[in-house]
DSSP file (Angstrom, degrees, kcal/mol; ACC not computed):
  #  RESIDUE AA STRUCTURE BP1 BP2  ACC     N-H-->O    O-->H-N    N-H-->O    O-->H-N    TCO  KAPPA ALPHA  PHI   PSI    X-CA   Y-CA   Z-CA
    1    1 A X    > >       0   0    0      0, 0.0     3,-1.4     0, 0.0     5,-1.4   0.000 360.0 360.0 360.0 -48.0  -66.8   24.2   -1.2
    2    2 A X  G > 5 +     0   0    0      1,-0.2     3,-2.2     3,-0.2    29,-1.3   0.980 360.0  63.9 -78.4 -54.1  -63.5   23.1    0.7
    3    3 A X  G 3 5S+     0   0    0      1,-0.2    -1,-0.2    27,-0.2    22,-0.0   0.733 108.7  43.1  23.8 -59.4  -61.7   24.4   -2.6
    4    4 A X  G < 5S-     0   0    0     -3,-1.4    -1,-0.2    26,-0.1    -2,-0.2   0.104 126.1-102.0 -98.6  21.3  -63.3   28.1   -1.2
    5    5 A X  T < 5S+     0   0    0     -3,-2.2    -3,-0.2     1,-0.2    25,-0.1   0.426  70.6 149.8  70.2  -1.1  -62.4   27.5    2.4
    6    6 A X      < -     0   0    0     -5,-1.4    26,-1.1    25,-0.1     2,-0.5  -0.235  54.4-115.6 -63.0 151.2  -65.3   26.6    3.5
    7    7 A X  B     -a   32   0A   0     24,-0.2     2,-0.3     2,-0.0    26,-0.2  -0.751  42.3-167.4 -82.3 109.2  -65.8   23.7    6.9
    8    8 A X        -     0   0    0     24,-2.8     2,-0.4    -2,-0.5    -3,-0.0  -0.906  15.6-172.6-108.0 150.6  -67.6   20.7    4.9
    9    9 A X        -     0   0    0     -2,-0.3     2,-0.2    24,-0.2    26,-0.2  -0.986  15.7-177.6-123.4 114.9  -69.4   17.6    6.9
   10   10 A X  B     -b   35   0B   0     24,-1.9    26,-1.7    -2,-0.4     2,-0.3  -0.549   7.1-147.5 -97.5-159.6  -70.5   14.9    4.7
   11   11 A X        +     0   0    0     -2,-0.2    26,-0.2    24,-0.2     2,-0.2  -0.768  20.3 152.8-170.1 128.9  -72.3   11.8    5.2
   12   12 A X        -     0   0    0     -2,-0.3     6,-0.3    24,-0.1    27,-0.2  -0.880  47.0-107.1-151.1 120.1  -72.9    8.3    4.2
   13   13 A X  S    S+     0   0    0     25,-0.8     2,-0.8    -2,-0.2    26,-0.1   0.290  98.9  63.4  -2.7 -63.9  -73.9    5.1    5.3
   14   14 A X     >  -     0   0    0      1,-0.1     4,-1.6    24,-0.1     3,-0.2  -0.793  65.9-155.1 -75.6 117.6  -70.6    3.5    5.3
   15   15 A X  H  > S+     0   0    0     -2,-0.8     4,-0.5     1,-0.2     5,-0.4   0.769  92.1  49.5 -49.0 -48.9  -68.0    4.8    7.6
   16   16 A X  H >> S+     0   0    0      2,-0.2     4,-3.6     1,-0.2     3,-1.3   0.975 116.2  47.3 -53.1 -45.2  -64.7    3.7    5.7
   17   17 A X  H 3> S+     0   0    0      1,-0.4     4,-1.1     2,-0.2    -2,-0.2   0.864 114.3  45.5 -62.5 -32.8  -66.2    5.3    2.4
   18   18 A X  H 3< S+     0   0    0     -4,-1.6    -1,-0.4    -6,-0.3    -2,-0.2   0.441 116.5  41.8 -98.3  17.5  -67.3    8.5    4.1
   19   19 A X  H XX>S+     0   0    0     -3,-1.3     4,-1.5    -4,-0.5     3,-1.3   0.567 113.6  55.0-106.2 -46.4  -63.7    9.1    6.2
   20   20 A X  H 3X5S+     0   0    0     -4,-3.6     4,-0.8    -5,-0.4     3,-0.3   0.888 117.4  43.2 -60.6 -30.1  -61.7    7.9    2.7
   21   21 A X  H 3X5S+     0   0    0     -4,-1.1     4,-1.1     2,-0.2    -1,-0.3   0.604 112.2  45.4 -33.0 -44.7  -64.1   11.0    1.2
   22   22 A X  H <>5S+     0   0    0     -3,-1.3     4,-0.7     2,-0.2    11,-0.5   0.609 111.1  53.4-106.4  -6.9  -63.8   13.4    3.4
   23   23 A X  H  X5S+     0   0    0     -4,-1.5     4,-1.1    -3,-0.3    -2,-0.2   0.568 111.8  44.8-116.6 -18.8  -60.2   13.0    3.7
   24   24 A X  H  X<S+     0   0    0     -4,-0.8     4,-0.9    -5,-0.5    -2,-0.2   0.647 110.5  50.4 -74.7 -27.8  -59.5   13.3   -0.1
   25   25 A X  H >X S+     0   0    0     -4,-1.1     4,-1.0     2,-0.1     3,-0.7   0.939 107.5  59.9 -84.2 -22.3  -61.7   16.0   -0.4
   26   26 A X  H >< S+     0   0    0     -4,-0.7     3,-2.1     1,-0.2    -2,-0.2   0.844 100.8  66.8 -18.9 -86.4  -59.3   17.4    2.9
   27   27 A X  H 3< S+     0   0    0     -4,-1.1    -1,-0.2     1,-0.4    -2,-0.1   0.452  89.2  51.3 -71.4 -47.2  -56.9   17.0    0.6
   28   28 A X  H << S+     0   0    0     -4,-0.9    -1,-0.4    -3,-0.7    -2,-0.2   0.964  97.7 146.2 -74.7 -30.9  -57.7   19.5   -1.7
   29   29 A X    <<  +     0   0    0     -3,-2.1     3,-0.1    -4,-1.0   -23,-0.1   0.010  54.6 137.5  65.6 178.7  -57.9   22.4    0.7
   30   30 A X  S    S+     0   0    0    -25,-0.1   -27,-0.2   -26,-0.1    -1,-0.2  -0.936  98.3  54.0 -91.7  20.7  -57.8   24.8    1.6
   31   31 A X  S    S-     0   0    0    -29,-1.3     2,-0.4   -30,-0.1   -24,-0.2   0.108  88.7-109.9 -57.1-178.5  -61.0   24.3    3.2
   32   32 A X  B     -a    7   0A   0    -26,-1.1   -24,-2.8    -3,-0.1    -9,-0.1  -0.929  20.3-161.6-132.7 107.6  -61.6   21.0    5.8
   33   33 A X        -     0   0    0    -11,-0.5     2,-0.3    -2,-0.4   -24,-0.2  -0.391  18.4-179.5 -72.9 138.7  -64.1   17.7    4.7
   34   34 A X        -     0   0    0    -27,-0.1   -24,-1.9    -2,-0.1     2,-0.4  -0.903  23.5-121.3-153.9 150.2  -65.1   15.7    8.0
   35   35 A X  B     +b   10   0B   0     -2,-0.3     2,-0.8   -26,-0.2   -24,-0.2  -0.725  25.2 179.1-103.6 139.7  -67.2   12.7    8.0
   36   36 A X        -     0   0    0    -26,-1.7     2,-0.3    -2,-0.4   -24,-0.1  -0.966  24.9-158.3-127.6  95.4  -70.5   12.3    9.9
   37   37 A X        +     0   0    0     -2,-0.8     2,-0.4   -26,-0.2   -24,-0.1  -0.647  27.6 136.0 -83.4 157.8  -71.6    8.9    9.1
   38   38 A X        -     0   0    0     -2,-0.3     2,-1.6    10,-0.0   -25,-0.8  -0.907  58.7-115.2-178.4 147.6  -75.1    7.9    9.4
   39   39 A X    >   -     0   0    0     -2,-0.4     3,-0.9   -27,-0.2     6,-0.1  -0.676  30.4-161.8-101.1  84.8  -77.8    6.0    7.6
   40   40 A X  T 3   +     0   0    0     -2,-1.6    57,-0.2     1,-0.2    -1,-0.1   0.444  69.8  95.3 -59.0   5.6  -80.5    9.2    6.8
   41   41 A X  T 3  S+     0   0    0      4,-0.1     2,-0.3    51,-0.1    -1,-0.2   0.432  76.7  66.0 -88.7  22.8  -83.4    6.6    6.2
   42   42 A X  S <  S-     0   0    0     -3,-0.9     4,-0.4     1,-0.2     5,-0.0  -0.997  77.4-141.2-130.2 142.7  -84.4    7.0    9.6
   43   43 A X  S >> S+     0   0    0     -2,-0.3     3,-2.4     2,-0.2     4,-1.9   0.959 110.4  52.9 -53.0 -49.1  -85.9   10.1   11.4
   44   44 A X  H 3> S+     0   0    0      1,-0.4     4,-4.4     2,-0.2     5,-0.4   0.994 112.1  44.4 -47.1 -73.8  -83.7    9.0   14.5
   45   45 A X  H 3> S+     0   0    0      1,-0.2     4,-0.8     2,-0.2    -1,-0.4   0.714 111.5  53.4 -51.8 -15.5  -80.6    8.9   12.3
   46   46 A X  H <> S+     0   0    0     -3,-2.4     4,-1.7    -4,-0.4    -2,-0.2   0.840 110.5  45.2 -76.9 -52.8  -81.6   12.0   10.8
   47   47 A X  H  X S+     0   0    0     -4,-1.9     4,-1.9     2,-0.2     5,-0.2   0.811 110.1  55.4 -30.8 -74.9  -81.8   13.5   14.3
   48   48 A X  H  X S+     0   0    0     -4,-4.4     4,-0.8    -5,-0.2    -3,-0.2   0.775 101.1  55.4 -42.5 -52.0  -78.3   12.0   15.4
   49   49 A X  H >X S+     0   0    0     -4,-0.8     3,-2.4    -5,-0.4     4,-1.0   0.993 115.4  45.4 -44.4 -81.2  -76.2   13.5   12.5
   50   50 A X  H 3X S+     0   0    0     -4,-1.7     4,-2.4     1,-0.3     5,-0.3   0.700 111.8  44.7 -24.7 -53.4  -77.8   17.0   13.8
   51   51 A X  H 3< S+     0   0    0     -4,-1.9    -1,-0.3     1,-0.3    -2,-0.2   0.767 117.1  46.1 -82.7 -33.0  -77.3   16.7   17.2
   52   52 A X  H << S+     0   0    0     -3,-2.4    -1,-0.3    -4,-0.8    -2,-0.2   0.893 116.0  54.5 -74.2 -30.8  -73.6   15.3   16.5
   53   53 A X  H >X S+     0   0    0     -4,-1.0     4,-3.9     1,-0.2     3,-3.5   0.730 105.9  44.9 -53.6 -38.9  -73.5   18.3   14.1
   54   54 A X  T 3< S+     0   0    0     -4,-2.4    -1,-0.2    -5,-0.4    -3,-0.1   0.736  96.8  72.7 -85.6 -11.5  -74.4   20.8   16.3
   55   55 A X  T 34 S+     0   0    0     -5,-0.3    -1,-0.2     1,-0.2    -2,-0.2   0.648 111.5  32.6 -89.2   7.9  -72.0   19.5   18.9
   56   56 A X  T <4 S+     0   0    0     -3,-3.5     2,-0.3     1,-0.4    -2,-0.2   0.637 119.5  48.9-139.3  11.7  -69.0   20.9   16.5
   57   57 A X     <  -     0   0    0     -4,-3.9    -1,-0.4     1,-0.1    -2,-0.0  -0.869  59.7-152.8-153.0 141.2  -70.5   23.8   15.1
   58   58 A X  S    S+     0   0    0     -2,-0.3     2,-0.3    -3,-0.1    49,-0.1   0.640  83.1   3.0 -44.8 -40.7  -72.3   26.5   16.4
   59   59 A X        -     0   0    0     48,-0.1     2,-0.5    47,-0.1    46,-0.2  -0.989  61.2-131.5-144.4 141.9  -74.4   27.2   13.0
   60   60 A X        -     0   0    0     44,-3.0    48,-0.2    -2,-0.3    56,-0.1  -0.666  13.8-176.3-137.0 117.0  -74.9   25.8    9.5
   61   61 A X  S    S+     0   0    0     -2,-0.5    56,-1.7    55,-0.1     2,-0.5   0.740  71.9  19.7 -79.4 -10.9  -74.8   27.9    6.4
   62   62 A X  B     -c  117   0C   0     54,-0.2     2,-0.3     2,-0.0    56,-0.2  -0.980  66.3-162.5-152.2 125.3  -75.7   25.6    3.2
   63   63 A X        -     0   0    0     54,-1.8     2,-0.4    -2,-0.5    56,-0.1  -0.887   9.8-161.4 -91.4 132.7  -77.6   22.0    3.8
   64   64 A X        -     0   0    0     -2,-0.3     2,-0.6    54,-0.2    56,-0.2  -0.911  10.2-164.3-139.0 131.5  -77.5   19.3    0.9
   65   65 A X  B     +d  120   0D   0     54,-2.1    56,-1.5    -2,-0.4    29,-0.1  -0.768  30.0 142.4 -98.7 118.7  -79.4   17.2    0.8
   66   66 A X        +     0   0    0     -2,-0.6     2,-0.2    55,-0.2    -1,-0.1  -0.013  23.9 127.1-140.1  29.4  -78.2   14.6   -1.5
   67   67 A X        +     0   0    0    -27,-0.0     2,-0.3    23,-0.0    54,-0.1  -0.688  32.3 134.8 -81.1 145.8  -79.1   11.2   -0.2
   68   68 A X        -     0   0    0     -2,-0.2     2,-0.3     2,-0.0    22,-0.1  -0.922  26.3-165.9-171.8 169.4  -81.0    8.8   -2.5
   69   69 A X        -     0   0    0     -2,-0.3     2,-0.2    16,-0.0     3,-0.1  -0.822   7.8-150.1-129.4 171.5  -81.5    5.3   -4.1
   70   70 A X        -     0   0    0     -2,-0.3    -2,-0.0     1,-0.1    13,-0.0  -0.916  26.5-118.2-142.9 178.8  -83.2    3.4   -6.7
   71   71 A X        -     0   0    0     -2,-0.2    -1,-0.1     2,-0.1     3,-0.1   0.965  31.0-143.1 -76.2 -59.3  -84.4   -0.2   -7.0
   72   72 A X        +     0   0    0      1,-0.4     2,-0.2    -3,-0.1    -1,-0.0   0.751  63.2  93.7  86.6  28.8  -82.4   -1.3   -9.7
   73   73 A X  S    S-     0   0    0      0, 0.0    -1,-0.4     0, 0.0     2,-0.3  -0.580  82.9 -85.0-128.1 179.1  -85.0   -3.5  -11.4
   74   74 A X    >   -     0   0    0     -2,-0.2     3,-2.1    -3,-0.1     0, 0.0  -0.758  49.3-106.4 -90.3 158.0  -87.5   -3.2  -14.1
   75   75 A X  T 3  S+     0   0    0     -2,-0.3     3,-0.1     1,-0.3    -1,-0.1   0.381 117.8  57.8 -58.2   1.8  -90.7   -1.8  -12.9
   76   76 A X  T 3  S+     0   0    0      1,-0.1    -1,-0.3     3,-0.0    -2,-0.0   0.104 110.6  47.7-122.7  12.5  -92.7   -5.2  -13.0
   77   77 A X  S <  S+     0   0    0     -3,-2.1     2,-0.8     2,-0.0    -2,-0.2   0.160  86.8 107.7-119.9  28.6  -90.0   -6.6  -10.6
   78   78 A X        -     0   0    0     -3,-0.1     2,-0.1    -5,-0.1    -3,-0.0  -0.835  63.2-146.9-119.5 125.3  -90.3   -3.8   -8.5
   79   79 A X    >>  -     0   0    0     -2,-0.8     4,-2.9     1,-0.1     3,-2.4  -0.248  22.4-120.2 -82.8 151.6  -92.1   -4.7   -5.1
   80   80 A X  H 3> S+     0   0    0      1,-0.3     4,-3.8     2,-0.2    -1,-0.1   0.978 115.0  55.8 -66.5 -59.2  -94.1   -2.5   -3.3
   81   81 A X  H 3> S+     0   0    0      1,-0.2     4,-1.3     2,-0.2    -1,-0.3   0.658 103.6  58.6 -36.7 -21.3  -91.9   -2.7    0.0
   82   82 A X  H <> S+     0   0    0     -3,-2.4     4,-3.5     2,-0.2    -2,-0.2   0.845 106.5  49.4 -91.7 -55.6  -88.8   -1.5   -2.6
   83   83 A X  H  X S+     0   0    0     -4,-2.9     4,-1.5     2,-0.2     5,-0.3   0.968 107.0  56.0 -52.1 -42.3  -91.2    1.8   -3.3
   84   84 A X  H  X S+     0   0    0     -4,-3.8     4,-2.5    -5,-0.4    -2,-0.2   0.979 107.1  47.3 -60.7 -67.7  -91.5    2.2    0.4
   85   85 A X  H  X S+     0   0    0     -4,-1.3     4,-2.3     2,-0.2     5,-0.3   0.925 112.4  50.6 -10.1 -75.9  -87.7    2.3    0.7
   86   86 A X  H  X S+     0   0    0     -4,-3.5     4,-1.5     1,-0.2     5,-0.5   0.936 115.1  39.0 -38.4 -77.5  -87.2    4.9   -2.1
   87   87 A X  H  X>S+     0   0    0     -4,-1.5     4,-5.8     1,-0.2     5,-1.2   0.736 111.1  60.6 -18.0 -52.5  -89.4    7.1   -1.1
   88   88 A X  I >X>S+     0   0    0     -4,-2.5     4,-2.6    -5,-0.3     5,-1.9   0.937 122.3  24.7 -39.2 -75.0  -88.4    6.7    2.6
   89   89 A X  I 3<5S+     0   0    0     -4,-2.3    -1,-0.3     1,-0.2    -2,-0.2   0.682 122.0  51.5 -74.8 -11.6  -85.0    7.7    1.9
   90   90 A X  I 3<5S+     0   0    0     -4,-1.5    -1,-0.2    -5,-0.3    -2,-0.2   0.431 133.0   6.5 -81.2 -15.6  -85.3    9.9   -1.3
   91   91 A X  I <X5S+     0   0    0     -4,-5.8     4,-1.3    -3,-1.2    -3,-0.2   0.443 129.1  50.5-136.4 -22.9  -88.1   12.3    0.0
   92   92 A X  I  X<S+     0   0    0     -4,-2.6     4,-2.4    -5,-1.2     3,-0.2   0.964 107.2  60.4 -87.2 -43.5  -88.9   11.5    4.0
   93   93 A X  H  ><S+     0   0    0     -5,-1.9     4,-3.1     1,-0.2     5,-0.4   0.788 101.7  48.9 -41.1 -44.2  -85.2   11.8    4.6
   94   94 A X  H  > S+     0   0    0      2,-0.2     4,-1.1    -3,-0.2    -1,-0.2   0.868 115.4  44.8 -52.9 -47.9  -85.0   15.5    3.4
   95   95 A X  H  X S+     0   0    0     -4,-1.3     4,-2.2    -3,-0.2    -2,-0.2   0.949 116.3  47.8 -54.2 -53.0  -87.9   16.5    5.5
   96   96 A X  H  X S+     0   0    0     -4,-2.4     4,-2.5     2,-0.3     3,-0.5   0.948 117.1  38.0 -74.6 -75.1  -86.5   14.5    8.3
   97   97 A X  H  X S+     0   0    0     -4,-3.1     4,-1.4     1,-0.3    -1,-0.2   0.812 114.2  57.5 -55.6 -41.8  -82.8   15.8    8.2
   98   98 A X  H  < S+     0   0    0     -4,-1.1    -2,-0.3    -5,-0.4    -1,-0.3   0.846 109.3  44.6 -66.1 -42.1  -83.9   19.5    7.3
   99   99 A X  H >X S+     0   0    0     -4,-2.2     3,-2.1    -3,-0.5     4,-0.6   0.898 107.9  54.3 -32.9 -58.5  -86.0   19.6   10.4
  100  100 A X  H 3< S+     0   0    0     -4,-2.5     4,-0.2     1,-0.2    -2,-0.2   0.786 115.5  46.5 -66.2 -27.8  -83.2   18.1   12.6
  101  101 A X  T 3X S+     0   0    0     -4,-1.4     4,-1.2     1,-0.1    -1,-0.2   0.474  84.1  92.7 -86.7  -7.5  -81.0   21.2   11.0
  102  102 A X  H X> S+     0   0    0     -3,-2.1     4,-2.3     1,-0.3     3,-1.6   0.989  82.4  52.1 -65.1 -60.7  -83.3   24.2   11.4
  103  103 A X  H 3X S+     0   0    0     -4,-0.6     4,-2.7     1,-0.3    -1,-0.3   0.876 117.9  42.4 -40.6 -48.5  -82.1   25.3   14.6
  104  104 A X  H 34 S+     0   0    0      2,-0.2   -44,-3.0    -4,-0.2    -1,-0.3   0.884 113.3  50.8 -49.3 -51.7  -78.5   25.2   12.8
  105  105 A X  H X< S+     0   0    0     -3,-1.6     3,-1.1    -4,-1.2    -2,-0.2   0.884 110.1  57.1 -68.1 -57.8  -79.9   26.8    9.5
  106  106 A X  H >< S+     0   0    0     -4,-2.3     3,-0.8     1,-0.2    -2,-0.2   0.845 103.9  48.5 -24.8 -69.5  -81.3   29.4   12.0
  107  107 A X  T 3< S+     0   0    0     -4,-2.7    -1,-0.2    -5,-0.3    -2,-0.2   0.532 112.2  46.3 -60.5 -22.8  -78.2   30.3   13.4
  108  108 A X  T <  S+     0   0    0     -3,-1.1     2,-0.4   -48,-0.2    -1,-0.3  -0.262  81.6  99.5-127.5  53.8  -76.3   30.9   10.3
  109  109 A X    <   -     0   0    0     -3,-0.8     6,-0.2     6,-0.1     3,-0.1  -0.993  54.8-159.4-131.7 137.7  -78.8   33.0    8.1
  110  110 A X        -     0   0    0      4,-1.9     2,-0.3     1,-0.5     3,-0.3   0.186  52.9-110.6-108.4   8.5  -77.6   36.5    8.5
  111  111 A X  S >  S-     0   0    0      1,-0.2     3,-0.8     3,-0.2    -1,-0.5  -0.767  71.1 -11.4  91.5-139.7  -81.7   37.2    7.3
  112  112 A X  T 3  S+     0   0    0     -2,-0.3     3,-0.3     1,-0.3    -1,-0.2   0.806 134.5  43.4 -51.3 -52.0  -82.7   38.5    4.2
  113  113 A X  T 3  S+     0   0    0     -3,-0.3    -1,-0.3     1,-0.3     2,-0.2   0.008 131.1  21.9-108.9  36.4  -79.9   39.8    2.5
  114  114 A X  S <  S+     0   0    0     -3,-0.8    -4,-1.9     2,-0.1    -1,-0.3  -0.335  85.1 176.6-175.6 116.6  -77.4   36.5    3.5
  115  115 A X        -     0   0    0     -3,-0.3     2,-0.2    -5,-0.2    -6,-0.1  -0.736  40.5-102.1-103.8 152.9  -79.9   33.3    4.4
  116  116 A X        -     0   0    0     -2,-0.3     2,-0.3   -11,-0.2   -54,-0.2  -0.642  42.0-137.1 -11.2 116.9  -79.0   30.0    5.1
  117  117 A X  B     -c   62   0C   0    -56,-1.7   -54,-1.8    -2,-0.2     2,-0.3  -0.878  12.7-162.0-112.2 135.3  -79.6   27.8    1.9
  118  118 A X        -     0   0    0     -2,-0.3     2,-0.2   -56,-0.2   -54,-0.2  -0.696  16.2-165.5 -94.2 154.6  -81.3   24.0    1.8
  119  119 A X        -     0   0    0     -2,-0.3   -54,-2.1   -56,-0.1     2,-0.3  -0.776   6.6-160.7-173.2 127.8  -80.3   22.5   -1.5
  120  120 A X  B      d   65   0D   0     -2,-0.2   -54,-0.1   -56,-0.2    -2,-0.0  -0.689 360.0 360.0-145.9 124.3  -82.3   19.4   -2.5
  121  121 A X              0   0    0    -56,-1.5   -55,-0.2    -2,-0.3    -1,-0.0   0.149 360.0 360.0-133.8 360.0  -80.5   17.4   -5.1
């Protein structure tokens, strides 16, 4: 996308990781990477991104959603509290951040024949 000129925001938990990211993908142009960090396993964090989002652009045409984890055990060392985690952040997070974005999503769908796209990876 920054390749095609497009304005990109990513995000990730750690702050160093997501400015060193966002400033390599800068790099490539001539499009612009900027980093929104935030930890999306909380609706509130979900929320925050938006709300920070929205305070530097008017609309947003393509969401992805690409946040996820795994346990990183075998399944008979994997604790029930570890499932709650996945999930949290691998399906409630999507919901959660895609809500916080509609208004955004809204703003930059031209209707029918140019929409606003969620993309779920």
């Amino acid at each position: 996308l920054v390749t095609n000129g497009a304005v990109v925001y990513i995000s990730a938990r750690k702050a160093e990781v997501c400015e060193k990211v966002a400033a390599e993908l800068t790099a490539l142009g001539p499009g612009t990477c900027h980093a929104l960090p935030a930890d999306l396993a909380t609706d509130a964090e979900c929320k925050r991104l938006a709300a920070e989002l929205a305070k530097k652009e008017k609309c947003l045409h393509i969401l992805i959603n690409n946040a996820g984890a795994t346990w990183g055990a075998p399944m008979d060392e994997h604790p029930e509290s570890a499932w709650g985690k996945i999930m949290t952040l691998n399906v409630a997070s999507i919901f959660h951040l895609t809500r916080a974005c509609r208004s955004l999503l809204q703003a930059g769908s031209a209707g029918n024949l140019d929409p606003s796209h969620v993309i779920n990876i």
